[in-house]
Each structure stands twice: as C-alpha cells, then as structure tokens.
N, C-alpha and C positions, 0 to 999 in steps of 0.2 A: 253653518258648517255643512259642506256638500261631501257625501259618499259616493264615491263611482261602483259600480259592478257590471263584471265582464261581460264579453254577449253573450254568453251560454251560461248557464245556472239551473240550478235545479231546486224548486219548490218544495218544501215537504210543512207538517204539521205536527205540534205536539199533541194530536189527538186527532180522529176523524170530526169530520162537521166541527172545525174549527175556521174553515173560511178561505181552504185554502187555494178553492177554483175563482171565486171574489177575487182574490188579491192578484191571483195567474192574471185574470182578466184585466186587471185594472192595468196591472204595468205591461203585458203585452199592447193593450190599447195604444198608452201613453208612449210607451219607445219603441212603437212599431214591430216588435218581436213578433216569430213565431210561435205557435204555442204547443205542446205536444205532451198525450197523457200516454206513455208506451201500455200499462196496465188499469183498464177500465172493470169494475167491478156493479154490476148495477145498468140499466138501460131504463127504469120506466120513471118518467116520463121520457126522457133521453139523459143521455150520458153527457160527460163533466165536457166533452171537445164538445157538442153538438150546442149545451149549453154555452159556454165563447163565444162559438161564431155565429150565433142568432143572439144573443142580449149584445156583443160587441159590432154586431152585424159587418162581419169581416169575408173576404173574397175565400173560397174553398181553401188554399193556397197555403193561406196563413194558420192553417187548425191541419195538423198533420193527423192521419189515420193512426189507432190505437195499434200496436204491436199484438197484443190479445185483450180481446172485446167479452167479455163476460156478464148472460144476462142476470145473476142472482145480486142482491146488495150487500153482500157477504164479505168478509175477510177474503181476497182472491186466494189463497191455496186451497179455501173450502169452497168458496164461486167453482173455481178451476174442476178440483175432483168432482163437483156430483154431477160437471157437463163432459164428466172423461175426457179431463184433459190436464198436461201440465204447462205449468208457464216457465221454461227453459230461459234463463240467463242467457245465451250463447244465442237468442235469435232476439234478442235486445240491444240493437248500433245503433248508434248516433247518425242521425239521417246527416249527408252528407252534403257540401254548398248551404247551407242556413249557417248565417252569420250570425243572427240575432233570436238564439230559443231560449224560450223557457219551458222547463221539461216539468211536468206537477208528478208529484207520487198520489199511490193510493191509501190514505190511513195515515198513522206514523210511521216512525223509522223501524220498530220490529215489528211490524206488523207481517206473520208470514206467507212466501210468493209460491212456496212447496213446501218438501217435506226436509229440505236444509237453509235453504235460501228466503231471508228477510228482503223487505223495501231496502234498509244500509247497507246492503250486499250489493243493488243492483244500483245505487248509489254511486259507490266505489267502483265498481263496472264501468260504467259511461267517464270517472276521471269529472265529476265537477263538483264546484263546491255549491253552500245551500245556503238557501234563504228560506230563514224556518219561520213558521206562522203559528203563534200560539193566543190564545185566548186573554182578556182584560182583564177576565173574574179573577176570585176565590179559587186557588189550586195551579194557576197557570206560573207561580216562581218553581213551586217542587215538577210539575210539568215540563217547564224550557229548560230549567239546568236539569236533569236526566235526560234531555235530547241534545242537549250540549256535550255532554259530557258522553255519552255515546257517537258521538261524531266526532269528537277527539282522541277517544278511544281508538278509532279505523284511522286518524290522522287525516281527517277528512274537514277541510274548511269550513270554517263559519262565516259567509257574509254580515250575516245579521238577525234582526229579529223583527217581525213588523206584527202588533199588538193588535186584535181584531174583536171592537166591541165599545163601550161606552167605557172614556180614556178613567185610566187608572192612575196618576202619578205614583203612589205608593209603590204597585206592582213593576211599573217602567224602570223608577230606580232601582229598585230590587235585582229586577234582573239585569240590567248592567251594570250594578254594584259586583253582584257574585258572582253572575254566570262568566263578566269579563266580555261582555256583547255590544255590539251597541243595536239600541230599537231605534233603526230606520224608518217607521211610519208606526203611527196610530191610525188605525181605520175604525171611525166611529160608523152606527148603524145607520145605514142608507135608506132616503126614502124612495122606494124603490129601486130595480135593477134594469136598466138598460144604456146604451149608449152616452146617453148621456150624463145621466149621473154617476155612470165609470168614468167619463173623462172628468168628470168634474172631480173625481173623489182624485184622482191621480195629481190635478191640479192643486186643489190645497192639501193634499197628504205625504205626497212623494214630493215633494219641490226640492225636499236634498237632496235627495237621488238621481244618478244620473247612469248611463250608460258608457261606459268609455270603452271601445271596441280594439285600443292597445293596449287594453288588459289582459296579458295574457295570464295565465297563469303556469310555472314551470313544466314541464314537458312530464306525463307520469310515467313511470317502471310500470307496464301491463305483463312484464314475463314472472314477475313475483304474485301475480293476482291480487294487489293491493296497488294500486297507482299513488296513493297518496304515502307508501310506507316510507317516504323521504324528506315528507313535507309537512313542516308544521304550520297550525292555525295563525301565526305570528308573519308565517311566511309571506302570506297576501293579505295583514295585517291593511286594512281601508283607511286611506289617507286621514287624518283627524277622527278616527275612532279612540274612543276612549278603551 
C-alpha cells in the first residue's frame, strides 16, 4: 500500500532525541527535497542543517540557512533569552520557489519558542501538515497519541507516524489502532550514518512512501491566525490509510 505526501511538510517529534534530523535526512536524501530547520537550538559539534548536508553530503542549496541560530542545547525560548534574544513568529516564511521541503521543528510540539508561543504555534504559521517521529520503546503509544491529539486540536494534519528504533509490532498496532494514524516507516538502528546507509535506509524503509507534488492541500484562512481552522485531519486523509 503506497502513501503519497505533499512537497512541503513539516517534521516534528514526540519528544527531543527521538530521531528526528535521521528521518529529515533520510527522506530529503531519497525525494530530493529541501531541508530546512527555521529554529536551531545547540551548535556543538554542529547544528541539525550542518549535520544533513555533511552525512547526506548534499550542494549548499539544498540545506537552507536557520531563521534563528542558537548556540545553547536548551529548550529555544531559554537558548533564545540568555543570548538576549527573541524568536518572533512574524520573521518565520516559508522560503519561497522550493517546491520539495521538509521543514524539521526543534523538540516537541509544546516545546516553548518564547514567552507565548510553542513549536504547534509556528506549525500552524507556515499552513503544513506533519509528519511526526516517535520512538519504538516503552512509553511512545501515551507519547504519539498526546501529539496527535494536540495537532487535532489546532486542526492541524496528520500525515502519519514513522517509528524510530528497533521495530515494535505491538506499539505500531497500537498506535494505529488508537491514535487513528497510519506508521508510514519503521526505521530500525543504523549501522552507522552517512550517505549511504541514508539512502539505503530510505530504500527498504520508505518504499510506501512517495512524494506526489499534486498534492495540494486546501488553501488556509491566515487572517483568523489559525490556517487550518477549516480543515479536518480526514480532509487530506492519505490514499489507503487506515
């Protein structure tokens, strides 16, 4: 059963260090996508773009520059204040001409950006739906259905769910029994990270998946500050999604 997803998307995680610059990587690799972190928290060794385009080893081009670049590995609203600074919503666009991005968040969905504004806030901002990355273990069904369920909340789509770790059947079902999701990839633990064994993992991991760039998805209302408040999860419901 093949799932399509549109060219633009957004990345996010039901938890930090769940995998979810790995998985950026791997399908930017494979469908040639752009890849773009607007909120970078952390620089040592390097940051989540610097790490793509050196393990994917991809032309400048294709890793677009961070919106704000933060060097603490902190929750960015606390990165942000102790370098006096805020990270403003309103200077977060969608870079304009990329046909094919994937945009990664920092953390989870409430993880917060200041002192009003969550990751799901600037979600809803940019108008795309997500493709959420949660972990195999112990803890990842109570995990994705509260990041489910917070994104249905903003009326904000669910592409899917791609499972990152040594595979779970029990957990898989689970969360497509309840959350109502379907898990689009199992990524099991890589031996090592570079080029090639991203494209490889893309090869036998994502073979449903596919890109279809007539995907569009409905047009959002941005003058009510909620782009999705018209549009249900059902709406861009993925061809043979259970």
């Amino acid at each position: 059963m093949k799932y399509a997803l549109p060219g633009r998307f957004f990345i996010s995680g039901t938890d930090t260090l769940v995998g979810k610059t790995v998985v950026s990587a791997i399908i930017a690799l494979g469908t040639g996508a752009t890849y773009w972190k607007p909120v970078q928290s952390g620089l040592d060794p390097w940051s989540d773009s610097e790490f793509v385009r050196k393990t994917c080893e991809l032309p400048d081009w294709r890793v677009l520059p961070e919106a704000f670049r933060l060097g603490r590995p902190l929750s960015p609203h606390l990165s942000a204040r102790l370098e006096g600074k805020r990270i403003e919503l309103d200077e977060i666009e969608l870079p304009m001409g990329v046909e094919r991005l994937i945009v990664e968040g920092a953390g989870g969905l409430l993880v917060p950006i200041n002192e009003r504004h969550f990751m799901i806030d600037m979600i809803s901002k940019l108008g795309l739906p997500v493709l959420l990355v949660a972990r195999s273990t112990l803890g990842t069904i109570n995990h994705t259905m509260l990041s489910v369920e917070a994104l249905r909340a903003r009326k904000i789509p669910v592409l899917g769910v791609v499972m990152n770790g040594i595979a779970n059947p029990e957990n898989k079902f689970a969360i497509e029994q309840y959350a109502k999701v379907p898990v689009l990839a199992e990524v099991p633990p890589l031996n090592g990270l570079n080029r090639a064994t991203l494209e490889k993992a893309f090869t036998d991991h994502f073979s449903r998946v596919y890109i279809d760039d007539s995907f569009a998805l409905p047009s959002p209302n941005l003058e009510d500050g909620n782009p999705f408040s018209e549009i249900s999860a059902a709406a861009i419901r993925i061809p043979g999604a259970r």
